[in-house]
Gaussian input, Z-matrix of N, CA and C with variables (Angstrom, degrees):
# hf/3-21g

backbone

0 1
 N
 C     1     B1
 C     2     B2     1     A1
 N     3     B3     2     A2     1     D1
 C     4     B4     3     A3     2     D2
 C     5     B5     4     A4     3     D3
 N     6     B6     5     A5     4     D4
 C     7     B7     6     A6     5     D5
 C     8     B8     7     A7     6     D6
 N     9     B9     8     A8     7     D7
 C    10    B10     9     A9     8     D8
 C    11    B11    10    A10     9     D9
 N    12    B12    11    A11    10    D10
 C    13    B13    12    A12    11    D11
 C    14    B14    13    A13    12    D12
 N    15    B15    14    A14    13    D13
 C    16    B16    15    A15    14    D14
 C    17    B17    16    A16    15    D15
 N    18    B18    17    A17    16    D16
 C    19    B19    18    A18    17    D17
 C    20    B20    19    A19    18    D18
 N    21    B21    20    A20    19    D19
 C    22    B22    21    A21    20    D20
 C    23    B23    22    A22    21    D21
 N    24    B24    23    A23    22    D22
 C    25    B25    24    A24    23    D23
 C    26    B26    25    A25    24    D24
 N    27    B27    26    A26    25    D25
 C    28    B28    27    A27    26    D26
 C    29    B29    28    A28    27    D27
 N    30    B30    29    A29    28    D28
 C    31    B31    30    A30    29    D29
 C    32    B32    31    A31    30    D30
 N    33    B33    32    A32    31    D31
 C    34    B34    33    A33    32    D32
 C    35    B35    34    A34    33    D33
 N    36    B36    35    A35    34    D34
 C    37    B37    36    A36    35    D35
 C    38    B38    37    A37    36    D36
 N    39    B39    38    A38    37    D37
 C    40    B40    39    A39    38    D38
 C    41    B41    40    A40    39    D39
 N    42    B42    41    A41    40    D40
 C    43    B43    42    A42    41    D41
 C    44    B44    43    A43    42    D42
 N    45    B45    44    A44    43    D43
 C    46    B46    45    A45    44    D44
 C    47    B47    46    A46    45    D45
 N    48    B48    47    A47    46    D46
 C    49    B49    48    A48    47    D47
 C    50    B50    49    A49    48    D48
 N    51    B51    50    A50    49    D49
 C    52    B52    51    A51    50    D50
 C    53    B53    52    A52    51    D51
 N    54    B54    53    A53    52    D52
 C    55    B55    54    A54    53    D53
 C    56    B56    55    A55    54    D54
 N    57    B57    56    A56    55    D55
 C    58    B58    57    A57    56    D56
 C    59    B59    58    A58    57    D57
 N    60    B60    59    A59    58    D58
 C    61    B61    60    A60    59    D59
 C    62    B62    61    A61    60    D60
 N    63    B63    62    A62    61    D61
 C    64    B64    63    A63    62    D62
 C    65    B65    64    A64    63    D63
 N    66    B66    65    A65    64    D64
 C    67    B67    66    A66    65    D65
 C    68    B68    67    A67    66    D66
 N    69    B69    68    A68    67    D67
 C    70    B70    69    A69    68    D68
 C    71    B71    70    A70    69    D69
 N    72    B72    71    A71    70    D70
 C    73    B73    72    A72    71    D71
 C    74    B74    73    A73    72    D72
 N    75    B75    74    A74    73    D73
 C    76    B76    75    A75    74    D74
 C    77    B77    76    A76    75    D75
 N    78    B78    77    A77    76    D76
 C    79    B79    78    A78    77    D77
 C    80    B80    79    A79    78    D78
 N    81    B81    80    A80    79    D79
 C    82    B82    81    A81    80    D80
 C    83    B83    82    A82    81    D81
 N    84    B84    83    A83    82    D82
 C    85    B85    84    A84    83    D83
 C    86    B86    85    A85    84    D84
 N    87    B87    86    A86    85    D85
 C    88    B88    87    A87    86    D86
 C    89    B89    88    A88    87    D87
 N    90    B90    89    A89    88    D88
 C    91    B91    90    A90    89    D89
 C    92    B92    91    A91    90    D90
 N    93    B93    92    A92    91    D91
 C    94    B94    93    A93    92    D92
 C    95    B95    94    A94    93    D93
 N    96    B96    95    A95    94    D94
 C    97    B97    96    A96    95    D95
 C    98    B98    97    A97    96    D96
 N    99    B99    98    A98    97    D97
 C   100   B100    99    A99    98    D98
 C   101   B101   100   A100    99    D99
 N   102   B102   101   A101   100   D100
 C   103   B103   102   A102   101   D101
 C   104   B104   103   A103   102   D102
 N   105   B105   104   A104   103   D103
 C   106   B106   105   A105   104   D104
 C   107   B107   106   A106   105   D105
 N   108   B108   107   A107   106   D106
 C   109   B109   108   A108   107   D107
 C   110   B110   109   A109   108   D108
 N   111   B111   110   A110   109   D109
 C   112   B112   111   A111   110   D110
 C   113   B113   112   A112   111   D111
 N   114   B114   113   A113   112   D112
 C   115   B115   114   A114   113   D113
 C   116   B116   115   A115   114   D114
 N   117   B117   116   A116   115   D115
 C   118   B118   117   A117   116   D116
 C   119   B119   118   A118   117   D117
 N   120   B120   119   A119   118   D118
 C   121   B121   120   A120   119   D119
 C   122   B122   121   A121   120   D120
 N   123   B123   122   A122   121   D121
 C   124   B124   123   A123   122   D122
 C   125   B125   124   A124   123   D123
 N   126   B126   125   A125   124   D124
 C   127   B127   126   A126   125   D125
 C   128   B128   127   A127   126   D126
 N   129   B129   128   A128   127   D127
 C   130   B130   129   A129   128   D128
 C   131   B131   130   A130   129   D129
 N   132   B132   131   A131   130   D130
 C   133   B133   132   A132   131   D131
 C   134   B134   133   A133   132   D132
 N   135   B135   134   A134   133   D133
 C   136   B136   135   A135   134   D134
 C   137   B137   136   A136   135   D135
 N   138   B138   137   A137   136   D136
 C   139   B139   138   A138   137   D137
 C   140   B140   139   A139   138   D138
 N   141   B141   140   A140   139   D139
 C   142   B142   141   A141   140   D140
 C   143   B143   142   A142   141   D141
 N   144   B144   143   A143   142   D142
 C   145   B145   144   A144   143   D143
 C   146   B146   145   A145   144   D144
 N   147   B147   146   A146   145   D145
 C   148   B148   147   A147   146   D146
 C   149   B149   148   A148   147   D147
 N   150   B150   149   A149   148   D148
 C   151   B151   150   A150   149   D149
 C   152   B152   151   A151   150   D150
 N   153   B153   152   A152   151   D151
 C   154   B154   153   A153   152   D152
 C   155   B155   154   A154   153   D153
 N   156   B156   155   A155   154   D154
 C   157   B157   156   A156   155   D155
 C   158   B158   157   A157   156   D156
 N   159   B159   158   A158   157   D157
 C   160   B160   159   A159   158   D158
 C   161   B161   160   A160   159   D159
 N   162   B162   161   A161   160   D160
 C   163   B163   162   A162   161   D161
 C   164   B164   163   A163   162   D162
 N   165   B165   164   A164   163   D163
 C   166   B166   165   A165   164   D164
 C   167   B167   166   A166   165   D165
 N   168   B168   167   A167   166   D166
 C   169   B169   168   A168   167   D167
 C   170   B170   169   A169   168   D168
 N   171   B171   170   A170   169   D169
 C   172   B172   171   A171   170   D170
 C   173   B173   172   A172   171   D171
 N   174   B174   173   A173   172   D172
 C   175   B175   174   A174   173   D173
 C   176   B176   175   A175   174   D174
 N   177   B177   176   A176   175   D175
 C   178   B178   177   A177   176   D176
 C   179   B179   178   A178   177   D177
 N   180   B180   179   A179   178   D178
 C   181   B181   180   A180   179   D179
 C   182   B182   181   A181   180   D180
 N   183   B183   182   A182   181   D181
 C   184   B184   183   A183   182   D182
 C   185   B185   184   A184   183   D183
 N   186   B186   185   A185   184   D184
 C   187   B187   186   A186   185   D185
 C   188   B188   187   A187   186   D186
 N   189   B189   188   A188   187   D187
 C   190   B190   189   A189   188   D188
 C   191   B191   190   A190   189   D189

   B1=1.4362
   B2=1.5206
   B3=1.6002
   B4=1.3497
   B5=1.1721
   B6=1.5082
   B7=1.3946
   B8=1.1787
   B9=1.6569
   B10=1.4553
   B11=1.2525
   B12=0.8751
   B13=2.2276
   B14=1.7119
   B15=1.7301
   B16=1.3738
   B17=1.5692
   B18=1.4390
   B19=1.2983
   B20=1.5326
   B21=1.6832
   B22=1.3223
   B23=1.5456
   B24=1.6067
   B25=1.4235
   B26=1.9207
   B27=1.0988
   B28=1.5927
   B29=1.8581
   B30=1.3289
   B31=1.4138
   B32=1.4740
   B33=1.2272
   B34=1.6619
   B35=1.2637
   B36=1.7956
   B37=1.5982
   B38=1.5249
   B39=1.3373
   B40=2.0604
   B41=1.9371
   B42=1.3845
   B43=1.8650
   B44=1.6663
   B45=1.9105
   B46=0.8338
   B47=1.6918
   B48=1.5023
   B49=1.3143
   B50=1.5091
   B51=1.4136
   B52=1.4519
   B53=1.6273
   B54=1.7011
   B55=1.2267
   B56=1.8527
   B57=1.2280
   B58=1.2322
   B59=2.1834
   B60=0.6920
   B61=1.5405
   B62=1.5479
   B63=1.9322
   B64=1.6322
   B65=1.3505
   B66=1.5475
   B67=1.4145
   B68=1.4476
   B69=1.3280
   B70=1.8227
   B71=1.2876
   B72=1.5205
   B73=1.5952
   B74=1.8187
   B75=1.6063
   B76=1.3897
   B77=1.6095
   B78=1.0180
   B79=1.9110
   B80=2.1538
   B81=1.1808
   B82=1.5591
   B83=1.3344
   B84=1.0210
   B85=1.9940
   B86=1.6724
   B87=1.1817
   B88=1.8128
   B89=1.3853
   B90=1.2391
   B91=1.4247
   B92=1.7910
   B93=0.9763
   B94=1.2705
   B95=1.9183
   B96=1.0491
   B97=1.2710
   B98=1.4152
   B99=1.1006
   B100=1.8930
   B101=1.9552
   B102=1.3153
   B103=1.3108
   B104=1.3128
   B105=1.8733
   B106=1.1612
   B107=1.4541
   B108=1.6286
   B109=1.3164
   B110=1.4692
   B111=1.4075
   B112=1.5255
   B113=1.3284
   B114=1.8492
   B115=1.6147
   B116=1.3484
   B117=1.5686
   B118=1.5211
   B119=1.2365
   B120=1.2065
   B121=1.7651
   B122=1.4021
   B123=1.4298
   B124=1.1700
   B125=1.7963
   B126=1.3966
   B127=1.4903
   B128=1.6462
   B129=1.1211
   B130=1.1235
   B131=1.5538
   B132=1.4425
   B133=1.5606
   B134=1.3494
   B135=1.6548
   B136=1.3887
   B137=1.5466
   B138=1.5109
   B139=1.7873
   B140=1.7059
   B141=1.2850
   B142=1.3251
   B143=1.6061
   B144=1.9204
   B145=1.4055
   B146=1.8373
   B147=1.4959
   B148=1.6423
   B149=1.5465
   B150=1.4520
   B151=1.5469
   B152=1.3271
   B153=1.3486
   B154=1.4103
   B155=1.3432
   B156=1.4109
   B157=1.5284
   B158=1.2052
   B159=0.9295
   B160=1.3023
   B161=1.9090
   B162=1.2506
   B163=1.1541
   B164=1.6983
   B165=1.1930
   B166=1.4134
   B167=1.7659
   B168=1.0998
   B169=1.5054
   B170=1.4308
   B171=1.5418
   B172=1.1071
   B173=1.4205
   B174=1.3734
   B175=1.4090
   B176=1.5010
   B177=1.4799
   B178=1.3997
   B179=1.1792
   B180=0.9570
   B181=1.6868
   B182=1.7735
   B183=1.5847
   B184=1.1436
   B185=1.8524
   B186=1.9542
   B187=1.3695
   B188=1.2376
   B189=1.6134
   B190=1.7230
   B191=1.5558
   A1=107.22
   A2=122.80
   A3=114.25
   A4=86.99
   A5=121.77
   A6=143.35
   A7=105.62
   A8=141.18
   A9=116.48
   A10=115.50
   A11=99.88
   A12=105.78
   A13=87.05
   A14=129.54
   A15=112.09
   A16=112.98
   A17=146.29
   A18=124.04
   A19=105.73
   A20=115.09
   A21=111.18
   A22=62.68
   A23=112.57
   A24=132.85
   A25=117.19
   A26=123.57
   A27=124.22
   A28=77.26
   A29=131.15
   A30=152.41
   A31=116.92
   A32=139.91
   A33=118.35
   A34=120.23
   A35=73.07
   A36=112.94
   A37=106.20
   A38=88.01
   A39=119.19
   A40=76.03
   A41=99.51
   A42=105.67
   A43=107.01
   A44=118.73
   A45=110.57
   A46=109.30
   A47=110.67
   A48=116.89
   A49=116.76
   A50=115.83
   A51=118.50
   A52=119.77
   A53=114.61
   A54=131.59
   A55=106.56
   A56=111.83
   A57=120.34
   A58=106.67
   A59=126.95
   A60=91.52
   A61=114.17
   A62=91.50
   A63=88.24
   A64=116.57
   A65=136.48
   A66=118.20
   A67=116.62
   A68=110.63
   A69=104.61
   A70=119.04
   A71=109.83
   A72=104.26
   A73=76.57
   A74=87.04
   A75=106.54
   A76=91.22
   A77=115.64
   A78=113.06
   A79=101.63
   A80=97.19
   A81=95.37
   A82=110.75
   A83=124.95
   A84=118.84
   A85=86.26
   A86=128.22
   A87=116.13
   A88=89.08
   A89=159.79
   A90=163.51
   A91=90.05
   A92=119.81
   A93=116.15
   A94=105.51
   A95=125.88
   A96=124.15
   A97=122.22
   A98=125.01
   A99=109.87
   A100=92.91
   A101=148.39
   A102=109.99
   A103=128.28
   A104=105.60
   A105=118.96
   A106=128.07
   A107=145.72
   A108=141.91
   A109=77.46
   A110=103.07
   A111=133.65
   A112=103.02
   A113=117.44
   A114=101.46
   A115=99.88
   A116=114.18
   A117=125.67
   A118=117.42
   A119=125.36
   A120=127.38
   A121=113.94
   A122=125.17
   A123=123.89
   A124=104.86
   A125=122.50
   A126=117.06
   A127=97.16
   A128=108.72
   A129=103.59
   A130=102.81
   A131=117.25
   A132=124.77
   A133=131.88
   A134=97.46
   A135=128.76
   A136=92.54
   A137=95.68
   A138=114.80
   A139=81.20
   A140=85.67
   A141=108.36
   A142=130.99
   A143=134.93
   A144=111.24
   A145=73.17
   A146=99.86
   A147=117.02
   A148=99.36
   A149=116.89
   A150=103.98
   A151=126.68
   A152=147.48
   A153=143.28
   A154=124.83
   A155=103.39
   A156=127.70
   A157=139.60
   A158=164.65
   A159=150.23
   A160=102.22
   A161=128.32
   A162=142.85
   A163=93.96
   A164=110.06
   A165=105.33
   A166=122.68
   A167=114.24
   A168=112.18
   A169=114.02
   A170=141.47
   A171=159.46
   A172=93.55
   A173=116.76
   A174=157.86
   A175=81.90
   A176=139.20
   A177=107.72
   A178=118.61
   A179=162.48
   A180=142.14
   A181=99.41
   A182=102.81
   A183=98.37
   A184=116.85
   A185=115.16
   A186=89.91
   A187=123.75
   A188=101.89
   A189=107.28
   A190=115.58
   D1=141.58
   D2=-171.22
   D3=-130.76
   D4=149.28
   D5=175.86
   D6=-100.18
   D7=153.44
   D8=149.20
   D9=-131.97
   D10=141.23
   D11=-141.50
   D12=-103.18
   D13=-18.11
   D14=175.18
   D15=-174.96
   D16=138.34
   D17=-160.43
   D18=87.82
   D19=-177.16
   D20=-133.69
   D21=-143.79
   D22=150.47
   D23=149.12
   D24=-132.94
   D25=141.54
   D26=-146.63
   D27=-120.93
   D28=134.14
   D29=160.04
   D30=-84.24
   D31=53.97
   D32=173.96
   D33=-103.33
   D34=141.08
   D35=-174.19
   D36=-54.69
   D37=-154.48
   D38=-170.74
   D39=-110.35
   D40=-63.29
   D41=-148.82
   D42=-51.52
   D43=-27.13
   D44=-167.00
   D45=112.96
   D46=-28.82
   D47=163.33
   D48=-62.96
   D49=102.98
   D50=172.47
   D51=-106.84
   D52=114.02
   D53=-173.93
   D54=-73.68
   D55=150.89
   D56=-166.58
   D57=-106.63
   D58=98.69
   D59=177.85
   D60=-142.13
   D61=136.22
   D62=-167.30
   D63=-123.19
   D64=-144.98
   D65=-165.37
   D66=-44.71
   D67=134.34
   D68=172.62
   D69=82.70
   D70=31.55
   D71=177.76
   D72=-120.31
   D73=177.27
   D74=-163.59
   D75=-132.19
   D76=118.87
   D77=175.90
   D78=-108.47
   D79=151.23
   D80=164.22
   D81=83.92
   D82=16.89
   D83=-173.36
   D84=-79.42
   D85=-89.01
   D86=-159.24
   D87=-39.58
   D88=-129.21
   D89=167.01
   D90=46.86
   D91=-74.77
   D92=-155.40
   D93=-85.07
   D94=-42.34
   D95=147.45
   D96=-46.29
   D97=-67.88
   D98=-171.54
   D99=-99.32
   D100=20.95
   D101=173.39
   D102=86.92
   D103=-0.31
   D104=178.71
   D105=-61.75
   D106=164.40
   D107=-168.10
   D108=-80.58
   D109=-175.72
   D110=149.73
   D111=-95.19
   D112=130.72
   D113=166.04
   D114=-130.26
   D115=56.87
   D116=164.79
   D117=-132.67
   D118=172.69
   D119=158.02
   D120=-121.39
   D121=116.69
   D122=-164.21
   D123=-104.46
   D124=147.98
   D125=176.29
   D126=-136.34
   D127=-165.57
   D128=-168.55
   D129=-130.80
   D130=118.24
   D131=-174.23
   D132=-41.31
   D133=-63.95
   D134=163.56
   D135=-141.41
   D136=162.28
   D137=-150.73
   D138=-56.48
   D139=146.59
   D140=165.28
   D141=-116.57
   D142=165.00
   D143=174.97
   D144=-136.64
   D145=129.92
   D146=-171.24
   D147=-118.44
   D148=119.56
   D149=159.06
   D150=-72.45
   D151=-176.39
   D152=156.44
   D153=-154.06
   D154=94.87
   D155=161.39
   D156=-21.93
   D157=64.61
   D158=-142.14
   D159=-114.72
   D160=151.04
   D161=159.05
   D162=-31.96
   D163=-95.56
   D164=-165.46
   D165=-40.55
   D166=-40.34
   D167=169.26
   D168=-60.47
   D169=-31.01
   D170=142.84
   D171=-5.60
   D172=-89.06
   D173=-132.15
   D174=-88.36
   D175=-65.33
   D176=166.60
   D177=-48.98
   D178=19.77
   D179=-166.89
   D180=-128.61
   D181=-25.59
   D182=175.71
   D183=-72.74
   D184=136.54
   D185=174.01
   D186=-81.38
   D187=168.39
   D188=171.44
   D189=-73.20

């Protein structure tokens, strides 16, 4: 799951539909919830700073 905390990241498709997304979007939740592929290519618009989530870092944050 990628966060993007500032800057612009561009999503293109197969169809030609290209998604735009900038501070405060969230990309990858079904992907990162069920295990899904990626079926985009993402670049980065203007520079971007992206967090990245992973299942296991998740799972630390949760307490014991």
């Amino acid at each position: 799951m990628l966060v993007v905390a500032d800057g612009e990241l561009i999503a293109f498709r197969d169809d030609g539909e290209n998604d735009v997304y900038t501070e405060g979007a969230i990309l990858g939740i079904e992907q990162f919830l069920f295990n899904k592929k990626w079926d985009v290519d993402i670049i980065c618009g203007k520079t971007a700073i992206v967090t990245k989530l992973s299942w296991e870092t998740l799972m630390d944050l949760v307490p014991s």
